[in-house]
N, C-alpha and C positions, 0 to 999 in steps of 0.2 A: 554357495548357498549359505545365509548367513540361521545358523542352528537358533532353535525356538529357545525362547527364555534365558538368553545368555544373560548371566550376572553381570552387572556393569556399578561399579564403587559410584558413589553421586558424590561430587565436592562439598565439602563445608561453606556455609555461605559463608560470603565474602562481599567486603566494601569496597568499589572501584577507586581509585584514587582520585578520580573526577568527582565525586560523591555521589551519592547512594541515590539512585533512578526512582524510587517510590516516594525517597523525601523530593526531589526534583519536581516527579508528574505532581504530588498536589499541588507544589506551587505554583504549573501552570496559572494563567492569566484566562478569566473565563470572562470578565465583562469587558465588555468593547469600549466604555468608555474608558476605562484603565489603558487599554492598549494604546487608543490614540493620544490618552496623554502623556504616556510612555516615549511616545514618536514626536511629540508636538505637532498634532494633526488635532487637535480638538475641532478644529473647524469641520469639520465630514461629520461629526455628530449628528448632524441634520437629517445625514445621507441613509443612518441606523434606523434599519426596520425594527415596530415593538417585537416585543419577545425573540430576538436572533429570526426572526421568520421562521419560528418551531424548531430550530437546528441550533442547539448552545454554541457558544463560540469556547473554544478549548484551543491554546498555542502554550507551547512551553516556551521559559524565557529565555531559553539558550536560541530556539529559532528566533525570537525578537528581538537579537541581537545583532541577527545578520540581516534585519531590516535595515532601509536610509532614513534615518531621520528627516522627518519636516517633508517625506515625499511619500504622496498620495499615490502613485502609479507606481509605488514599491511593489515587484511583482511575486514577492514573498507575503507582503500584506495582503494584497489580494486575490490571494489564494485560500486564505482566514476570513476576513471581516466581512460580517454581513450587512448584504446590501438590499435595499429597498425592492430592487429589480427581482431578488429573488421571489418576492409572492407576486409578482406576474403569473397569470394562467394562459401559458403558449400552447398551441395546438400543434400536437405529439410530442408532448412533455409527460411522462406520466412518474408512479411510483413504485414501479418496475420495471425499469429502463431494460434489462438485460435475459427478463426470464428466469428471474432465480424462483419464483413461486412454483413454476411449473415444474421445474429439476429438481425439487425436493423429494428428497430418497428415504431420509430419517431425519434421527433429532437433529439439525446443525445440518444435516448434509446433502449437498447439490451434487447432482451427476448431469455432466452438460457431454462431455467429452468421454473417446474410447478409453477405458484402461485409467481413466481419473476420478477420484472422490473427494470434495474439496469441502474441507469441514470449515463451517461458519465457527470457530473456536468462543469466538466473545463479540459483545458489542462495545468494548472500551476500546477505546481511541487516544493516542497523546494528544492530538493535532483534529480538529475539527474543518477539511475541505471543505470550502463552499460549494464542489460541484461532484462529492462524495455519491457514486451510484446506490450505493445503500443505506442514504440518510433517510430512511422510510422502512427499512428492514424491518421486522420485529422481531428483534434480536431477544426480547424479553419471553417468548414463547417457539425459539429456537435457538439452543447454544449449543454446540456439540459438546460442549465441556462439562455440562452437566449432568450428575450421576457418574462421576469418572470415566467418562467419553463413554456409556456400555451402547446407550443407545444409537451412537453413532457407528461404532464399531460391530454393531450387529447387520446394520449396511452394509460395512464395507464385505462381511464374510456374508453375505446375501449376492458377490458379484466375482466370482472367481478371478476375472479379469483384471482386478484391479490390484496395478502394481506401482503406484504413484499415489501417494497421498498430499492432499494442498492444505494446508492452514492459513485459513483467512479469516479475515470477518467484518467489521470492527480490525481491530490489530492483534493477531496471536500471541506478539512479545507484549501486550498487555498483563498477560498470563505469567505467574509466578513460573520461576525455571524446575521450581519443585513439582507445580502442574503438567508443565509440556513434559520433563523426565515419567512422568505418568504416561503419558501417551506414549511416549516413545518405548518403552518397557513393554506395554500391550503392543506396540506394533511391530514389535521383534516375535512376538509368540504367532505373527502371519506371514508364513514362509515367501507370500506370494508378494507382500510390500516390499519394493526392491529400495524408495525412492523417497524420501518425504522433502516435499519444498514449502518452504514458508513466505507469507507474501506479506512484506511490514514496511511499516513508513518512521517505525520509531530510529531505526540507525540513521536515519536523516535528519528527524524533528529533535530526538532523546537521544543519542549517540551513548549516553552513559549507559543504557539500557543493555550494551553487545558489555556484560561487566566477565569477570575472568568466573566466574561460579558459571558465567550461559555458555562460554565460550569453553569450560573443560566438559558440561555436558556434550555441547555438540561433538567438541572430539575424539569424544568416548562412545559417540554411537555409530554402532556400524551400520549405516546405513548411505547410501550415496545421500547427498545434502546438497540441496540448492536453495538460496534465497535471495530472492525477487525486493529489490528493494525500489522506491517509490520517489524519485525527486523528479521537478517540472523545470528549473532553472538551476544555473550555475552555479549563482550565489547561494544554491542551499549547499555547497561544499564546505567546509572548511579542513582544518586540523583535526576538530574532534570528529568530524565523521572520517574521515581519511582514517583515523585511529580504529574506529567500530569494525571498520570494511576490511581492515588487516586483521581486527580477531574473528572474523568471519571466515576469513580465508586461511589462516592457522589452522581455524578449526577442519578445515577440508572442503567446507562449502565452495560451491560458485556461486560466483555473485553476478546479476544480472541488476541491470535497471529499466524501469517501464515508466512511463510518462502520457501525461494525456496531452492533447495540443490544446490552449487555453489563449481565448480570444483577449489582446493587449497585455498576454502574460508571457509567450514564447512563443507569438506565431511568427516568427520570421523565420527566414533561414541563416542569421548572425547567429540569434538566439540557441537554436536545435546544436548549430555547429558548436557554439560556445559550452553547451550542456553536455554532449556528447565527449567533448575532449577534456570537461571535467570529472564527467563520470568516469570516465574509461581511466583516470591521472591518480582518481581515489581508490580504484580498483573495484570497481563493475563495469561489466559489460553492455554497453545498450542494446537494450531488446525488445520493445514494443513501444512505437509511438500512439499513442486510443486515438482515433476521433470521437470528442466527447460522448461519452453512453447521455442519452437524451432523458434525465431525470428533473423530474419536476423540482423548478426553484434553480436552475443552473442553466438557463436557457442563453443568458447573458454571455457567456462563456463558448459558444460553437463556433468554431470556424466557420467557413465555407468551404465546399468539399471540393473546389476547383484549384483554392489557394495551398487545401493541405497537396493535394495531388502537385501542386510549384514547390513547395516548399520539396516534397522528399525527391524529387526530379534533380534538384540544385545542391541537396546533401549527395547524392551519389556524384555529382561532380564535384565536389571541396570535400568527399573526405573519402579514406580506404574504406572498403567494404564493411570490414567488419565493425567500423564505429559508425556505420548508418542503421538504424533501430528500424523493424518491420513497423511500417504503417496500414492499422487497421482496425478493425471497427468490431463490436462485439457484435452480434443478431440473436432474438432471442430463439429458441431452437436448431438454431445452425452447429453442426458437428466440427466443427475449429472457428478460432479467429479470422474473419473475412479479412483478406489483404484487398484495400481500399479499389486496386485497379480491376480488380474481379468482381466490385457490387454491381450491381442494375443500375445504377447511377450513372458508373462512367460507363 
């Protein structure tokens, strides 16, 4: 039983040798015509919805690095740039793909699941997905971070159950590491939080972001630690996240990865397998393939639910078990993640 209010020393901040994540995130690249003449793709200009189709474009330039030049079907670009397609209005596309309106508990926080509270932390993002479930959130009239998480944390002690806390949002490592050691302090004073995971895309996009100031809080809090981190393809590996995912796991964390299946971005089964045995090389584990949550503006992006159900058939024959990632689908109200072969569908 980990004792209420344990003291815990907070490091002095400190510059990563890779440099410093906050001067990095501004200089993400936020207009698309920048980007494609970065790539020399000026020619897709055409292809640009006005105003990003209500969704800013946000990449940082360390992932526009591991784009291909001169190629439009880069499946790292089109995971970012927006496209025309998305102000399409498809019928059952909405902008609440998942039910988070209805699971709202408190300020920032969703309860969908037994024993779970998953605090919407912020609406900052490094990385702006095109087919992001909560690019419609109103993150500006729900933060949990706000007011030094009280009113979140009045929730979670409204639910005796809950021994698992989630940080999500937006992106939690958005959050200064001075902030999350906030919360983590108050969530030592609730005897019942065994567990806190965090769910972020920046060890993938921002790798500089896992810096030794994040990575000696993590390992200074007693608390089991898991983080869920977020790549769709191989080539979002390299060295510097391989680097992130080793001070994550210093710090005691496990490291999982989750992926959504994304039409001409990793629908095959080359792809999955080639993703999986990157993931698993950089040290996360794969763990949940999505079929796309259905949010308005990302209609462009769905598989078919015949091809996902091939596709993870033919990963259990090309790979060991445990680098095959559960395929399945979120519902809005349903008390866990639906595994694909148990919807109404098949």
């Amino acid at each position: 039983m980990i004792s209420a209010n344990p003291r815990i020393a907070q490091p002095a901040a400190s510059v990563d040798s890779r440099g410093d994540w906050r001067t990095l995130w501004r200089g993400a690249v936020t207009d698309p015509h920048e980007l494609l003449r970065l790539l020399g793709l000026e020619a897709l200009s055409a292809q640009l919805p006005a105003d990003a189709a209500g969704f800013p474009l946000r990449v940082p330039r360390g992932f526009i690095a591991r784009m291909r030049p001169g190629d439009a079907e880069d499946p790292l670009l089109r995971q970012v740039l927006p496209l025309q397609a998305e102000t399409a209005v498809v019928e059952g596309f909405g902008v609440d793909a998942v039910g988070d309106a209805a699971a709202r508990s408190g300020r920032g926080v969703l309860q969908k699941y037994q024993g779970r509270a998953l605090l919407v932390a912020t609406g900052s993002c490094a990385v702006h997905c095109r087919y992001c479930f909560r690019r419609h959130y109103p993150y500006a009239e729900d933060s949990a971070a706000a007011n030094a998480w009280s009113a979140a944390l009045e929730a979670i002690d409204a639910d005796a159950s809950v021994d698992e806390v989630i940080l999500s949002g937006g992106d939690p490592l958005s959050l200064s590491t001075a902030k999350l050691a906030e919360l983590g302090q108050r969530l030592l004073a609730r005897p019942q939080v065994r567990r806190l995971r965090i769910h972020t895309r920046l060890p993938v996009v921002l790798p500089e972001r896992v810096d030794a100031e994040f990575v000696q809080w993590l390992s200074n809090l007693p608390l089991q630690k898991v983080v869920v981190i977020h790549a769709n393809h191989a080539q979002e590996f390299d060295a510097s996240v391989t680097e992130a995912l080793s001070g994550l796991r210093s710090a005691g964390a496990t490291v999982l990865n989750q992926a959504v299946l994304l039409r001409g971005i990793n629908d095959s089964t080359q792809a999955q397998v080639d993703l999986a045995e990157a993931s698993f090389a950089a040290g996360a584990l794969p763990y949940y393939l999505h079929q796309l949550d259905r949010v308005q503006g990302a209609a462009h992006f769905e598989v078919d639910l015949a091809h996902a159900l091939q596709i993870e058939s033919e990963l259990r024959a090309r790979l060991p078990g445990y680098l095959v990632p559960k395929l399945v689908r979120e519902a809005a109200g349903a008390a866990s993640k639906l595994p694909l072969a148990l919807t109404p569908e098949t």
